[in-house]
TORPAKOL-248341 format. One line per 8 residues: number of its first residue (from 1); for each residue x, y, z of C-alpha. Coordinates in steps of 0.25 Angstrom, whole numbers, plus 5000, padded with zeros to 4 digits. Layout:
<pts>
NUM = X Y Z ~ ...
</pts>
This chain:
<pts>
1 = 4879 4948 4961 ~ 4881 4936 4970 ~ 4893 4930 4961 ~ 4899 4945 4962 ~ 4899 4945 4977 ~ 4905 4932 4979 ~ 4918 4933 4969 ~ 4919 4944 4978
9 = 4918 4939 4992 ~ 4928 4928 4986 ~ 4938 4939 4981 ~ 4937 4947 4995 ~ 4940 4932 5002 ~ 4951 4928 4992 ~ 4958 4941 4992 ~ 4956 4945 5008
17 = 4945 4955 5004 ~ 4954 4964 4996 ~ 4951 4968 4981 ~ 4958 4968 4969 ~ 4962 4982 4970 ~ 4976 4989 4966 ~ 4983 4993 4979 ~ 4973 4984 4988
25 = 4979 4972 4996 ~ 4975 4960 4993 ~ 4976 4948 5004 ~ 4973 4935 4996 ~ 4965 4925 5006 ~ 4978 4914 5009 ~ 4967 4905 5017 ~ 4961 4901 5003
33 = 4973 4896 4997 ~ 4964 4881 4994 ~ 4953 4889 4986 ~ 4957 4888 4973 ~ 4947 4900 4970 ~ 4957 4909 4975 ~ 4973 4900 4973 ~ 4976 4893 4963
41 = 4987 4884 4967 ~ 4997 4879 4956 ~ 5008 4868 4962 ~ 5005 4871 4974 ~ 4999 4866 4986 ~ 4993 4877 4997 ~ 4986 4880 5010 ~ 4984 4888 5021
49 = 4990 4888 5032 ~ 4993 4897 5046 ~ 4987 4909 5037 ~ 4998 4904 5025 ~ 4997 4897 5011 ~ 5006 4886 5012 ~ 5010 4882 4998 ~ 5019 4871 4993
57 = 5021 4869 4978 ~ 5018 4857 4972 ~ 5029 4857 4961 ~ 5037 4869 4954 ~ 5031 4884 4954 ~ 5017 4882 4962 ~ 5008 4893 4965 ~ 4996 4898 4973
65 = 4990 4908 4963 ~ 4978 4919 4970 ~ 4967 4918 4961 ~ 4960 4932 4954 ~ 4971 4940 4957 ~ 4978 4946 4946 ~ 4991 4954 4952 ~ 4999 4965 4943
73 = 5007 4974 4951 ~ 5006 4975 4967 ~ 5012 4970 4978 ~ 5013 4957 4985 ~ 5018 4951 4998 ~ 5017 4939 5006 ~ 5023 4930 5016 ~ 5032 4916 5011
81 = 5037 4905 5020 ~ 5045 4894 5016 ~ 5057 4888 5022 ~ 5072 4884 5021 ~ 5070 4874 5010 ~ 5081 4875 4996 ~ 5074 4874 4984 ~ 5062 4871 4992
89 = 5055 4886 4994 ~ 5051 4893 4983 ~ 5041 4902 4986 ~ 5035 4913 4980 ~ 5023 4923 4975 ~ 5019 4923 4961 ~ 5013 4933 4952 ~ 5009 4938 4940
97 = 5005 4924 4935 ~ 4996 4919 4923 ~ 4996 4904 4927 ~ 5005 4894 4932 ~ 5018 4896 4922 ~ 5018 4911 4922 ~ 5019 4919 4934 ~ 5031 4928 4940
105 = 5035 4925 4954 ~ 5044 4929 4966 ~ 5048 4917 4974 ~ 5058 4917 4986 ~ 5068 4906 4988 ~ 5068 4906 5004 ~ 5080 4895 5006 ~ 5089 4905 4999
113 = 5083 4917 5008 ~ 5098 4917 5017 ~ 5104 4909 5009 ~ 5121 4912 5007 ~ 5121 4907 4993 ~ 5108 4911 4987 ~ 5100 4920 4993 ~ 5100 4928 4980
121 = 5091 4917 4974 ~ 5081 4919 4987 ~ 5069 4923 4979 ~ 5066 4924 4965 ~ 5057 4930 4952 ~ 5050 4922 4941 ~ 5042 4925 4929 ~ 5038 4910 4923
129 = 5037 4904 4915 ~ 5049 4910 4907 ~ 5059 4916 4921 ~ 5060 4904 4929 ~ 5070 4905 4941 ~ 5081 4898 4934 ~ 5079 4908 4922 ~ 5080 4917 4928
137 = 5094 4916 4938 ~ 5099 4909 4923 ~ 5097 4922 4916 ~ 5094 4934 4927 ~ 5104 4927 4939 ~ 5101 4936 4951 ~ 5089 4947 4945 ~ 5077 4940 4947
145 = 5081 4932 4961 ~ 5086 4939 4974 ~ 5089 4937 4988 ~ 5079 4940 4998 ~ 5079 4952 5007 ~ 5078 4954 5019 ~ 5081 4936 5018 ~ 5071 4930 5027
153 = 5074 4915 5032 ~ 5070 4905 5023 ~ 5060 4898 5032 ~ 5053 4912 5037 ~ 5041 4921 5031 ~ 5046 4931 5021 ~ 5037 4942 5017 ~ 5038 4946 5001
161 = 5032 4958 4994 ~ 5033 4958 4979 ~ 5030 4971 4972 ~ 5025 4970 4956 ~ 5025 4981 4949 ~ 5025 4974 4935 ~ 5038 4972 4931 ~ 5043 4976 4942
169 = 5044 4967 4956 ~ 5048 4968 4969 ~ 5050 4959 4982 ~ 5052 4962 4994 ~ 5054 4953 5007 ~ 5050 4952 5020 ~ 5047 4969 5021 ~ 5060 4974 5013
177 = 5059 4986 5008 ~ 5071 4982 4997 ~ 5066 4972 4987 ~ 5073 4958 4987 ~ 5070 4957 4971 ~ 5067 4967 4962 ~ 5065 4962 4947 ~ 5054 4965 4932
185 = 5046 4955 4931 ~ 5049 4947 4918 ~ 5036 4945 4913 ~ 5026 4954 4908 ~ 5013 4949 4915 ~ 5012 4959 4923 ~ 4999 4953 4931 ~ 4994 4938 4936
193 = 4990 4930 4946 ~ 4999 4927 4958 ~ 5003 4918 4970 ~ 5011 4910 4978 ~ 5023 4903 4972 ~ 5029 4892 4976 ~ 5040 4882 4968 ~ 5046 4867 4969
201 = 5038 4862 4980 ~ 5040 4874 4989 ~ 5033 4875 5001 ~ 5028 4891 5008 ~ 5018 4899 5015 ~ 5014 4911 5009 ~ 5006 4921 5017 ~ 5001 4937 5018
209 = 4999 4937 5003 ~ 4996 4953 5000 ~ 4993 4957 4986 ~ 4991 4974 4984 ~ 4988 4974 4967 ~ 4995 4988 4962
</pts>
């Protein structure tokens, strides 16, 4: 009985005393970023800070995973910060994830969000391992990569919501009520862990991570 009530007093802290219920937020615990029992950080280096995660990736396509959450369908929205920096701030949320090398992602470009040139290229999907970036302007230029809308400055908070409604997805920015990408998901997983994405030695804040399972 004992060992019941704790896992439970650990869930209700980790997850901001909200169950795993379809239709019920969830408000992971960002403070507890360090406790491995709850992230799992891969390639990344993370800690909390002014009531936000600030995460830096140590090498290509790191990630802090939330723990004994498997998401499906739902939505999700948070708070990204990075800055003015080309080919230096990928950041992102990734989902639907089975480890390291498999997971589907939505990650924004924020040095391209004004750009004249490309700000087409300002945020991006990926299903890896097999639909990287480059595979995917290579094969599908233009569909699965879009402008952002309404385009914030690079070095502001931006406010995304994705919705999942496998295969479907949808992203909106910073209260939109039009979607700056709307795309099917090319895989099939249809459920998995997810978290904060970040890639080539990026450095962000995330904050207000809300999670409503459908």
């Amino acid at each position: 009985m004992k060992k019941i009530e704790t896992i439970t007093i650990f869930l209700l802290l980790a997850f901001g005393g909200s169950a795993f219920a379809q239709g019920q937020k969830i408000t992971p615990d960002l403070s507890l970023v360090q406790n491995t029992g709850y992230w799992k950080p891969s390639k990344v280096k993370a800690l909390y800070r002014d009531k936000a995660v600030e995460m830096k990736a140590v090498g290509n396509e790191g990630m802090l995973i939330l723990k004994d959450l498997d998401f499906s369908n739902g939505t999700i929205e948070l708070d990204i910060k990075s800055g003015d920096k080309g080919g230096k701030s990928f950041l992102g949320l990734a989902f639907h994830g089975q480890n390291d090398s498999i997971y589907d992602a939505i990650y924004f470009r924020p040095f391209n969000f004004r750009s004249s040139e490309k700000s087409g290229n300002a945020m991006q999907y990926i299903s890896h391992p097999a639909h990287t970036w480059y595979s995917l302007r290579e094969n599908h230029e233009g569909k699965y990569e879009n402008g952002v809308s309404p385009a914030p400055k690079p070095e502001d908070w931006f406010h995304i919501k994705v919705v999942v409604n496998s295969p479907k997805i949808k992203v909106f920015v910073n209260g939109s009520d039009k979607p700056s990408l709307v795309l099917d998901q090319l895989s099939t997983r249809g459920k998995g862990w997810l978290g904060f994405w970040a890639d080539v030695k990026s450095r962000g804040l995330f904050k207000n991570l809300i999670i409503v399972p459908e």
